[in-house]
C-alpha positions in Angstrom: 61.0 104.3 94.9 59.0 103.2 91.6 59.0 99.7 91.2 58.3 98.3 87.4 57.9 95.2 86.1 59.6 95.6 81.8 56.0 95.0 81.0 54.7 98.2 82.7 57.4 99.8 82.1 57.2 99.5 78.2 53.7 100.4 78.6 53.4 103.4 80.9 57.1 104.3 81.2 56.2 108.1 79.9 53.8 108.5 82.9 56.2 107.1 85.5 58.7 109.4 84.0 56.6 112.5 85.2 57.1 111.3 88.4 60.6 110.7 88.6 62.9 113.1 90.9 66.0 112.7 92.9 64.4 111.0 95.5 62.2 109.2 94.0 64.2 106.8 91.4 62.5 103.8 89.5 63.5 100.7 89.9 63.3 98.1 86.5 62.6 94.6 87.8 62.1 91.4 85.0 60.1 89.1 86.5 60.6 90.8 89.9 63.8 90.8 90.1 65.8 94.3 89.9 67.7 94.6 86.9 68.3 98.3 87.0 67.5 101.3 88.5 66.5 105.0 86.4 67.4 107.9 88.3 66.7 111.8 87.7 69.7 113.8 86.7 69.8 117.6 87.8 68.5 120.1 85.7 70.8 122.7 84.7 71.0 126.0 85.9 68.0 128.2 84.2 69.9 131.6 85.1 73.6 132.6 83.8 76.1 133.1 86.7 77.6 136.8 86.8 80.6 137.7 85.7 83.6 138.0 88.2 81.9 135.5 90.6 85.0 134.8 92.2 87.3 137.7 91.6 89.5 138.9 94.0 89.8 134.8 95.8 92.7 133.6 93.3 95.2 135.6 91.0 97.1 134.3 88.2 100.8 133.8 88.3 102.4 135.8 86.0 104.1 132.3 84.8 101.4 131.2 83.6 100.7 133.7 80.2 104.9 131.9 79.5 105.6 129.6 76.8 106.0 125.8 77.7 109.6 124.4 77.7 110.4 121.9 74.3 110.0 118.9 76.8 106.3 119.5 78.1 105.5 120.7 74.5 106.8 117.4 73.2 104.9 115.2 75.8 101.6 116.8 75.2 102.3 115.9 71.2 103.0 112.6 72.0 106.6 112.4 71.2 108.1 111.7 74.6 111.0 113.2 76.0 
């Protein structure tokens, strides 16, 4: 863990950023007292998944291409029932 004062962090937070992973999270302290704590966020995926990944494990209900009934339509406009 990176522990920062707000001074040093104001003044060298770009090169403790280089050096912030998972981890390895810094922790802000004013007057050396925590106050926060920066953390790394995952990166996202760099390649596209392929399409059909999970055919074949679920189907879809037939149901599900029906129209809703009035009441559900209703709810999801707010109206109530």
């Amino acid at each position: 863990m990176i522990t920062l004062n707000i001074h040093e962090a104001k003044t060298n937070l770009s090169k403790h950023l280089k050096e912030l992973t998972e981890d390895k999270p810094i922790l802000l302290c004013k007057r050396n007292i925590p106050i926060a704590k920066i953390c790394a966020i995952k990166q996202k995926v760099s390649k596209k998944r392929p399409i059909g990944l999970a055919k074949g494990e679920f189907t879809v209900p037939k149901s599900f291409f029906e129209p809703l009934p009035d009441e559900m339509i209703s709810l999801f406009e707010g109206h109530g029932v």
